[in-house]
Structures are given as structure tokens and as C-alpha cells.
C-alpha positions in Angstrom: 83.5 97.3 110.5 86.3 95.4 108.8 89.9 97.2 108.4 89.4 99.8 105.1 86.1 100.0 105.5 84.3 103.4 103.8 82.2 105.2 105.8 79.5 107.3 103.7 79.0 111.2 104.7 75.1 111.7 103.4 73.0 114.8 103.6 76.5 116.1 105.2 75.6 114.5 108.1 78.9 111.9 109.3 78.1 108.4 110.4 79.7 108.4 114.2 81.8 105.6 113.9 81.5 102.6 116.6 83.7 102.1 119.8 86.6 99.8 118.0 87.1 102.6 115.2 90.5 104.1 116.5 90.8 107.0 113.9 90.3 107.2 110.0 92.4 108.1 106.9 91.0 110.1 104.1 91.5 108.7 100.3 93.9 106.0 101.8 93.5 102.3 103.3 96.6 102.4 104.4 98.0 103.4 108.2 99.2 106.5 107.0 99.1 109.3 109.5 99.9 111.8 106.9 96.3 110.9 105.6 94.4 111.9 108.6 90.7 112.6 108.7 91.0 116.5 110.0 88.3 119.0 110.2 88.1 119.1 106.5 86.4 116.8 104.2 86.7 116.9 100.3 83.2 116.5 98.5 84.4 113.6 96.3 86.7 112.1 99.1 86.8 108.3 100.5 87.0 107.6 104.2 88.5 104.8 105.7 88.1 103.6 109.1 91.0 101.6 110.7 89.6 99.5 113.6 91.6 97.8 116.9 94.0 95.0 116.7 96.6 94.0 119.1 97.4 95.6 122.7 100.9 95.6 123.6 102.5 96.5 127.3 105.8 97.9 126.4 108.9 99.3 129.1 110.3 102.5 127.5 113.6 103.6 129.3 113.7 107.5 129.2 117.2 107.8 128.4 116.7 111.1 126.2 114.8 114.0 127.4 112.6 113.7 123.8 111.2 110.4 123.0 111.1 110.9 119.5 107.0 111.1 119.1 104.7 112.9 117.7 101.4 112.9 118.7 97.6 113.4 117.2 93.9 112.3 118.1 91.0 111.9 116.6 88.8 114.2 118.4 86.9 111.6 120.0 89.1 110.5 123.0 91.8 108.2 121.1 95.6 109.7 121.2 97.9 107.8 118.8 101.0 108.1 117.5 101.2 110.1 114.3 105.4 110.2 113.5 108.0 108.7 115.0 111.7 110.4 114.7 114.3 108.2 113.3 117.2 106.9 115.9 115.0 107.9 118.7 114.1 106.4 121.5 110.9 105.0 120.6 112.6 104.6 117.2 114.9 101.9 118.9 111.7 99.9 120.1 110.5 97.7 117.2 107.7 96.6 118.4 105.6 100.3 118.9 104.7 101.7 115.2 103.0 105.1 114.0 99.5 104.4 114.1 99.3 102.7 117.7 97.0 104.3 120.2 98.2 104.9 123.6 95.8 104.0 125.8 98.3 104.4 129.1 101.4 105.5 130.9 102.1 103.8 134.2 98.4 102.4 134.6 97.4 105.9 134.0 94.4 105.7 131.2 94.6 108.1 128.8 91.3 107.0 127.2 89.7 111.0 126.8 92.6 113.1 126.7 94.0 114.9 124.0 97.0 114.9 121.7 98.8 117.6 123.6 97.7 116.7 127.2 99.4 113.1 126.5 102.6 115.2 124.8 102.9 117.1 127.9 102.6 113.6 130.5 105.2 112.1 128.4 107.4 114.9 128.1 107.0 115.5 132.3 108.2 112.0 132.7 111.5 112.2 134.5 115.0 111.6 132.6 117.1 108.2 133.2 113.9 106.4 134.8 111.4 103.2 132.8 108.0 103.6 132.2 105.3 101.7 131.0 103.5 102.2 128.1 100.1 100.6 126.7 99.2 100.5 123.0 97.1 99.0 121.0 98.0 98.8 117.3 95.4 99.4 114.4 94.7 96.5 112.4 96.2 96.6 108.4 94.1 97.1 105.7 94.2 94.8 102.9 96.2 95.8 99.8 93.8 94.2 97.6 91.7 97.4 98.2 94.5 99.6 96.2 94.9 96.8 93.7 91.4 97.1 92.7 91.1 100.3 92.7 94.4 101.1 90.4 93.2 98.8 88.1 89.3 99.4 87.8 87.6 99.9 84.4 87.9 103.7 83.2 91.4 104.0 85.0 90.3 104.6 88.3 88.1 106.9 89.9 90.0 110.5 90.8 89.6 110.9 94.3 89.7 114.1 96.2 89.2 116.1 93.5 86.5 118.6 94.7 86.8 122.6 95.2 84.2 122.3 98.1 84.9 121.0 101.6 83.1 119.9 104.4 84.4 121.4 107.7 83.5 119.3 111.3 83.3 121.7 114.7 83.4 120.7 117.9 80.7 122.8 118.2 77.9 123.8 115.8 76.7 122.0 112.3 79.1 121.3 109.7 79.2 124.0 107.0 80.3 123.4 103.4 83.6 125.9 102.8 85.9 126.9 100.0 89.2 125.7 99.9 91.4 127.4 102.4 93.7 130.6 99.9 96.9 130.3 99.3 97.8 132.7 102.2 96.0 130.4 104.4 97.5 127.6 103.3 101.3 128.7 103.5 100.4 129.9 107.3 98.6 126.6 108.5 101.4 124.5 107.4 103.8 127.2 108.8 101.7 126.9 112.7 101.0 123.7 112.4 105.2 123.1 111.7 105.6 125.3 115.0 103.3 122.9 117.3 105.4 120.2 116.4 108.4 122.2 117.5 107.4 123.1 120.6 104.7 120.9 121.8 105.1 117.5 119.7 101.8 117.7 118.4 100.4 118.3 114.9 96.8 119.3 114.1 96.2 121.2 111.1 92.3 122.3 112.7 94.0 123.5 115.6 96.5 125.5 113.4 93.4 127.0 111.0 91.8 128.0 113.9 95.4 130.1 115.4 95.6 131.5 111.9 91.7 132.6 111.6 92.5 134.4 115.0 95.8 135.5 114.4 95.2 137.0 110.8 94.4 140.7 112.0 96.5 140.4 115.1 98.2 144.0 114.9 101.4 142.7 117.2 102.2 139.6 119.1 100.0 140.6 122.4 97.0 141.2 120.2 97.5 137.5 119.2 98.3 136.1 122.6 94.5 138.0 123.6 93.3 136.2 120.5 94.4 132.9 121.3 93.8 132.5 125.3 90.0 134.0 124.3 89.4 130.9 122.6 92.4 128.7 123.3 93.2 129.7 126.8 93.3 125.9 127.9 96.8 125.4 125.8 98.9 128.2 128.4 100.6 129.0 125.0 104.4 130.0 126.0 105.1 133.6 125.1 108.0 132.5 122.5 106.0 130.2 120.8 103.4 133.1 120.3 105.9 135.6 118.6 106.5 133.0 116.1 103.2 131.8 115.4 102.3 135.6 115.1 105.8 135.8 112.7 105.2 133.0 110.7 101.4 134.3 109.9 103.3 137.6 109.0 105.7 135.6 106.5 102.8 133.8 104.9 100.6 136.8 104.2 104.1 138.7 102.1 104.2 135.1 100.9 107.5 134.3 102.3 108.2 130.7 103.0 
């Protein structure tokens, strides 16, 4: 499909979007990787899909042990770059934007791995030493599309407005679902901060999921036997644990 197109979710079942769909926003046109299409779907929201444009080859020189990135994916085997940090590295490189898709390091094809498998190979790459990168950007929506919606008859339609969601699982049927509580809320944003810390990834399903196991957790080994029952794959550093299992603490007492 064309940049901004809308794809429909009917009988809450989600069209599977076509090979040149990189990843899609939700309520936006725009590249905006704040605006991610996650696990959660409002009834009444819009989804866009943004679809492949150019592929770059670009030469990074590691001069900093941390490029700067942050990385996502879209659950489908695309990992792209989500936020960049300013006067990094990669900040320093015009010519790779949030958005692009990383589709190698050193011939290596990434095409099927995951956000934090392609945080770890980049943060493994040695100090002082160049490597390549391949990207391929998405293509831009048009700005028409928020032109005519800002100024439709009746003001606009309100988007994202319902109490409902739909929540997508890797495994099982989608199930319709309140709106996460406050508590829950406060602690997702709270893990899903600490991921980013330690492992340069942010995924707010991954985080729902760590605070739906870590919500009874009596102490931090409870949670550890929690997390490696379901998320044993991630070799979760012990640290990172105790404050994952901390800031769920905070957020229950309601401390920010």
C-alpha cells in the first residue's frame, strides 16, 4: 500500500500487512516512533502502515562504547531504529534517521531478529573499530493526510478515544481488555524506562508482561523465577532485576 495508508481491524481480526510494510503508527501518518503500533489497540483508533523506501550502506566508526540508539521491532522480523540520542554517534551521521530499519551489520542479515538481539550485536561490536551498517529508510507520509483531517466538517473526528482495547499475543487470539489501572500504568512506564537503561530497547508489551509477572513477586528472587519462567531467553542481569522488582514496588505506593 501507499505511505499512510489505514489498515482496517474487522471482526477483531488484523489484516497481516504485506512484505514492504516495515512497521505501523497508531493515530499518526507521520514517522513517529513514539506512536508505535504495540500490543494494544484502541477500539476507535487509526492505523497507519509506513512501507520501504530507500536502502542506504553507511560506515559507522565505533568511537564511543554507546552508539546513541535505541532500538524496537515490530514483532514480525523488522528491527528499526526507534530514538536516537543527541551528540551521539549515530547522531553525528546525517544520513541514518529514527524510523530506518536495519537490515545488517557487517553483511550480517538481521532480517528475523529482535530488538534486543540486534542491541546486544551492536553493543558487542568492539570500541575504536568501523562497521557497516545497512538501512533502509521508511518512505514519508504525505501531510496532506493531517491537513484534511484537521480541517474536516464537524472539526475532526476524535481519535483514540475508546475505554476498550484490543491486545495482540504472540500466542493465542486477541482478546478485548480494559485499559491498563493506574498502578499498571505508572509501573510499565517505570520497566519499560529501565530496558532502555540497561538494554537500549523499549517495548512497552514486553514491560506489561514483567509487570503482570512481577506484581505478586514477594522479593527480588521471586521475580527473577517469574521472569526466566516465561522470559528465560532475555538472561536478565541480576541488578536490573532488583530494580525492575523496585520500581513495580514504587508504582503500586504510587511513587514516581
Amino acid at each position: 500500500p501507499p505511505p499512510g495508508d489505514v489498515l482496517c481491524v474487522c471482526g477483531w481480526g488484523l489484516t497481516v500487512p504485506p512484505p514492504q510494510v516495515m512497521f505501523c503508527t497508531l493515530n499518526t501518518h507521520k514517522v513517529d516512533m513514539e506512536k508505535l503500533l504495540g500490543g494494544q489497540i484502541g477500539l476507535e483508533d487509526f492505523i497507519f502502515a509506513h512501507t520501504k523506501g530507500q536502502r542506504k550502506e553507511v560506515e559507522v566508526l565505533k568511537s564511543e562504547e554507546a552508539l546513541g540508539l535505541t532500538i524496537t521491532d515490530n514483532g514480525a522480523g523488522y528491527a528499526f531504529i526507534k530514538r536516537i540520542k543527541e551528540g551521539s554517534v549515530i547522531d553525528r551521521i546525517p544520513v541514518i534517521g529514527v524510523g530506518d530499519m536495519i537490515e545488517a551489520i557487517d553483511g550480517r542479515s538481521l532480517v528475523g531478529a529482535r530488538h534486543f538481539e540486534v542491541a546486544k550485536l551492536l553493543k558487542e561490536l568492539p570500541k575504536g573499530r568501523p562497521f557497516a551498517l545497512r538501512l533502509t529508510e521508511p518512505r514519508k507520509a504525505f501531510d496532506m493526510i493531517s491537513q484534511r483531517a484537521s480541517g474536516g466538517r464537524g472539526g475532526g473526528t476524535q481519535l483514540g478515544t475508546g475505554r476498550g482495547t484490543l491486545r495482540l499475543r504472540a500466542r493465542g487470539p486477541a482478546t478485548v481488555e480494559e485499559q491498563p489501572s493506574a498502578f499498571e500504568e505508572r509501573a510499565i512506564a517505570k520497566v519499560d524506562d529501565l530496558l532502555e537503561s540497561y538494554m537500549g530497547i523499549r517495548d512497552t508489551e514486553l514491560a506489561a508482561t514483567m509487570v503482570e509477572l512481577g506484581r505478586d513477586a514477594r522479593d527480588p528472587d521471586a521475580l527473577a523465577q517469574a521472569l526466566d519462567s516465561q522470559l528465560g531467553d532475555f538472561a536478565f542481569p541480576d541488578e536490573f532485576v532488583f530494580d525492575v522488582w523496585g520500581a513495580i514496588g514504587d508504582a503500586k505506593v504510587g511513587r514516581c
